[in-house]
C-alpha positions as CSV (number, residue, x, y, z in Angstrom):
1,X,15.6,4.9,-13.2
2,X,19.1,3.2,-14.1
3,X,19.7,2.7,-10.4
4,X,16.2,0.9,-10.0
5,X,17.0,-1.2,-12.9
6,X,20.0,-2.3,-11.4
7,X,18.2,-3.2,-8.2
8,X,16.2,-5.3,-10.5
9,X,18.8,-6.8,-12.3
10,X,20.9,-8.3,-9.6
11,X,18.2,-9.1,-7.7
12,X,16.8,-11.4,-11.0
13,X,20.4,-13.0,-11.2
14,X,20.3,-14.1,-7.5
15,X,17.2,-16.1,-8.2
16,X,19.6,-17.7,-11.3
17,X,18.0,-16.0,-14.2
18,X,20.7,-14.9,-17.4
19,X,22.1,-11.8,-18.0
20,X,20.2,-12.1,-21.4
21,X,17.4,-13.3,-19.6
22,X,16.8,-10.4,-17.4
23,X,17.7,-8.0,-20.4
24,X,15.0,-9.2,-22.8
25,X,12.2,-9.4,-19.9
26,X,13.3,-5.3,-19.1
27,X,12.7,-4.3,-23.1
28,X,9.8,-6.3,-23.4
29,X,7.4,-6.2,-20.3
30,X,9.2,-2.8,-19.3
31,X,7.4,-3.0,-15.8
32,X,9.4,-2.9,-13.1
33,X,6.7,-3.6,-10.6
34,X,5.3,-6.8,-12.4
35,X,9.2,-7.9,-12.7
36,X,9.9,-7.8,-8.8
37,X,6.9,-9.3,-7.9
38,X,8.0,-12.1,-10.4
39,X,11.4,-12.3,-8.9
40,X,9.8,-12.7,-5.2
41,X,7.5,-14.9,-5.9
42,X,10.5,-17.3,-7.7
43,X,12.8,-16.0,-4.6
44,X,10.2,-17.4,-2.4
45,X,9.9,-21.1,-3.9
46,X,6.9,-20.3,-6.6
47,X,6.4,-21.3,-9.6
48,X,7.7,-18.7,-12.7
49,X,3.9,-18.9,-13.8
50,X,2.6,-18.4,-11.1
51,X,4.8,-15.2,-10.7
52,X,3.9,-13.9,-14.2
53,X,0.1,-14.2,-13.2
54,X,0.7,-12.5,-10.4
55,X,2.8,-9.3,-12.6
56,X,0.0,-9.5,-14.8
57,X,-2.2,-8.7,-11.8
58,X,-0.6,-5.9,-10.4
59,X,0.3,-4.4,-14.1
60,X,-3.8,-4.0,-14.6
61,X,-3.3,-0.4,-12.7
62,X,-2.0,0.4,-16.3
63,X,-5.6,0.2,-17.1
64,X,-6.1,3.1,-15.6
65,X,-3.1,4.8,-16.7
66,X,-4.2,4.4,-20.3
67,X,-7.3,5.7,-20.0
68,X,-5.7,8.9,-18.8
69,X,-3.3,8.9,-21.6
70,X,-6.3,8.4,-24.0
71,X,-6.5,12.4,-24.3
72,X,-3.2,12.8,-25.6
73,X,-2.2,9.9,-27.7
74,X,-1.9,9.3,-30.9
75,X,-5.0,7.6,-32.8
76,X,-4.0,4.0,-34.7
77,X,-0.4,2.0,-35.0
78,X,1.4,5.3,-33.6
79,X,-1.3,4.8,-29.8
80,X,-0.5,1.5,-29.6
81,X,2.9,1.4,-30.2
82,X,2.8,4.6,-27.9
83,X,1.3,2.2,-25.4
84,X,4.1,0.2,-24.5
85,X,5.5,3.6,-23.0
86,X,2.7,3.6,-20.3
87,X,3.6,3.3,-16.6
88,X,4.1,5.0,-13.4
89,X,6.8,7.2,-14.2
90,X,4.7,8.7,-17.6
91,X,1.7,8.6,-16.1
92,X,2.9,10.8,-13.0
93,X,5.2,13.4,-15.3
94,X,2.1,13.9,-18.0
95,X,-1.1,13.8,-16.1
96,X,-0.3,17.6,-14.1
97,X,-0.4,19.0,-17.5
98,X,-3.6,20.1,-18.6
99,X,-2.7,21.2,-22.5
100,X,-2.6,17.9,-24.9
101,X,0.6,19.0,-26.9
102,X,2.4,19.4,-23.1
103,X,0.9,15.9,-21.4
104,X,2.4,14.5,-24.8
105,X,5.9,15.2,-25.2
106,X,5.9,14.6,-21.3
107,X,5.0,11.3,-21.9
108,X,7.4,10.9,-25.0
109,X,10.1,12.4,-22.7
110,X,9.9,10.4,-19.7
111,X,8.7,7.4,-22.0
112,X,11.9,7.2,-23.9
113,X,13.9,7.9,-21.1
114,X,12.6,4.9,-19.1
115,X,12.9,2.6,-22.2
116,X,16.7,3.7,-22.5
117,X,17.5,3.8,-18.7
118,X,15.7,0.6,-17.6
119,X,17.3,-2.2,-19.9
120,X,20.5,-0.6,-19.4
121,X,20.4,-0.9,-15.3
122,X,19.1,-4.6,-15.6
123,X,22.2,-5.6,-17.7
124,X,24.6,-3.8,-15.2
125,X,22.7,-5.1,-12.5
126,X,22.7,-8.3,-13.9
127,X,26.7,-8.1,-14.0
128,X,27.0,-6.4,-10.3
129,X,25.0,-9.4,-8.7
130,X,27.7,-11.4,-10.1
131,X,30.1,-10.0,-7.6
132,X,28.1,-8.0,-4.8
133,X,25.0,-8.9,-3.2
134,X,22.0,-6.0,-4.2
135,X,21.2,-5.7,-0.3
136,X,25.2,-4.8,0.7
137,X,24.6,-1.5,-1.8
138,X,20.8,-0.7,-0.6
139,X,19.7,-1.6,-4.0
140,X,17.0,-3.8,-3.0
141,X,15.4,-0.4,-1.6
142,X,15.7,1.6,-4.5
143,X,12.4,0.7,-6.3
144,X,9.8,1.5,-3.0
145,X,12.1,4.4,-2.5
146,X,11.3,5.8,-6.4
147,X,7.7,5.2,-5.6
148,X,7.5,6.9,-2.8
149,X,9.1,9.9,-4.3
150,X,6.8,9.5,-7.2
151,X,3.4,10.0,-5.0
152,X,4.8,12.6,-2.2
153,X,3.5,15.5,-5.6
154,X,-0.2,14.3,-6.0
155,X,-0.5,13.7,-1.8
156,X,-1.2,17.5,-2.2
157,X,-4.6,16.9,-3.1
158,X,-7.3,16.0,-0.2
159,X,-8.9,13.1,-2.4
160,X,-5.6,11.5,-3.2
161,X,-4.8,11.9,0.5
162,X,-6.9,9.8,2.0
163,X,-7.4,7.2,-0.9
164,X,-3.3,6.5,-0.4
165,X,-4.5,6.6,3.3
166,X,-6.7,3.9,3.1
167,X,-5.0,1.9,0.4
168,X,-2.0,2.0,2.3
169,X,-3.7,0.2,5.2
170,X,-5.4,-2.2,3.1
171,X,-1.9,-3.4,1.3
172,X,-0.3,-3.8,5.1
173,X,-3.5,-5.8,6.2
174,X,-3.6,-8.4,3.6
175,X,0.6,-8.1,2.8
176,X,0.8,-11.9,5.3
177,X,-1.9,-13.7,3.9
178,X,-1.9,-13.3,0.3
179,X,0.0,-13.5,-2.5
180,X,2.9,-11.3,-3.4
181,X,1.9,-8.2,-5.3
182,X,-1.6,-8.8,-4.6
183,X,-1.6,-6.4,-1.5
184,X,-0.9,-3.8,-4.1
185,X,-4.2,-4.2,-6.2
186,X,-6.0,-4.6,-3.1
187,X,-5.0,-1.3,-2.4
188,X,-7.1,0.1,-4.9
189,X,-9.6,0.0,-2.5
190,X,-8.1,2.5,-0.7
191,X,-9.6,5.1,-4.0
192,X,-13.7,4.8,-3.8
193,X,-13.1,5.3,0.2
194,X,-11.4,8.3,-0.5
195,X,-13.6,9.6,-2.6
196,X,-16.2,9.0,-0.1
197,X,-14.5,10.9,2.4
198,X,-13.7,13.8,0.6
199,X,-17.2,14.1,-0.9
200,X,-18.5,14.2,2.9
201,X,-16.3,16.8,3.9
202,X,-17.2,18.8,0.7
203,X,-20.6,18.4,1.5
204,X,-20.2,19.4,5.4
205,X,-18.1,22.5,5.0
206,X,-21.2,23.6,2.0
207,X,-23.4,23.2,4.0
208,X,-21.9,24.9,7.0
209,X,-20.7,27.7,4.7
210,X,-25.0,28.0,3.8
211,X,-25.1,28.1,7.5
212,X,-23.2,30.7,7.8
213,X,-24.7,32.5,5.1
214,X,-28.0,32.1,6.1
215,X,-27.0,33.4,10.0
216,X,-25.4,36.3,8.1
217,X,-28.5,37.4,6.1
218,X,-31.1,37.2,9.3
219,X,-28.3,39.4,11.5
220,X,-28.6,42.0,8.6
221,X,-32.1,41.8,8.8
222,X,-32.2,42.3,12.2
223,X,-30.1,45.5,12.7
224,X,-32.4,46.8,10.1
């Protein structure tokens, strides 16, 4: 996570932004997909509200995220403040675990860890785009690349298969006509339609296991 906040970080000073700047946005919004697609959008000649808005709309996958972290946070002061931990790395780390004491301290672990690692790779990102350029070190791959690694684990399961399937094709569709970051909540289409799928091949291989059943029973019959 350091290294991704260092791709962040020098890529948020080459669009001009302080080094205190782009350390106070990394403890505060502590998003690093909402904060890229802010820094593109500025990159590309937008409007820093216009950037935000769209940070805001990709960030309302945490939406989901909390609802699965419902089960094991605390209730009150201690959940919200909990909250700010919520993201894709402590979503991905805590929701395999089935018992609520393990999903939590998963989340506290990876939670803190992020906090820590995150503000710290901005600022020295921050102080390497002073000097070197975040493409000439690959950093500007770094973030897709943690992503990526992130969702090979739950690609395991059939459902999840095809939703990333379909949401993949949906993001690459829409990536030239709409705004930056969009293509990413429009991808969330990609889940319903996976669902769908699976449910139909769920439903044929029942009902051709009944078949079977069936075809078994009256062969029985018969040699009696």
């Amino acid at each position: 996570m350091w290294v991704i906040g260092a791709s962040y970080g020098a890529a948020a000073h080459a669009i001009g932004l302080a080094w205190w700047q782009i350390l106070l946005m990394a403890c505060v919004v502590l998003a690093g997909s909402s904060e890229f697609v802010l820094i593109s959008v500025v990159a590309s000649g937008g409007v820093p509200i216009v950037g935000a808005l769209a940070g805001l709309l990709v960030n309302a996958r945490n939406i989901s995220y909390g609802l699965s972290a419902g089960r094991y946070l605390p209730r009150g002061w201690r959940g919200l403040a909990s909250a700010h931990f919520v993201n894709d790395e402590t979503a991905v780390y805590a929701a395999p675990h089935s018992d609520v004491g393990t999903a939590r301290r998963a989340f506290y672990m990876c939670g803190i860890g992020v906090a820590a690692s995150w503000p710290l790779g901005a600022l020295t990102g921050s102080l390497i785009g002073q000097v070197i350029a975040p493409e000439t070190l690959g950093l500007d791959a770094a973030f897709p690349a943690l992503l990526f690694a992130l969702a090979i684990p739950a690609l395991r399961n059939r459902e999840t298969r095809w939703a990333a399937i379909f949401g993949g094709l949906v993001a690459i569709a829409t990536a030239g006509f709409v705004t930056a970051g969009l293509p990413v909540v429009l991808a969330l289409l990609g889940i319903p339609l996976g669902w769908v799928i699976t449910r139909r091949h769920i439903t044929s291989d029942d009902r051709g296991t009944d078949e079977d059943a069936e075809l078994g029973g009256d062969k029985i019959l018969v040699s009696k």
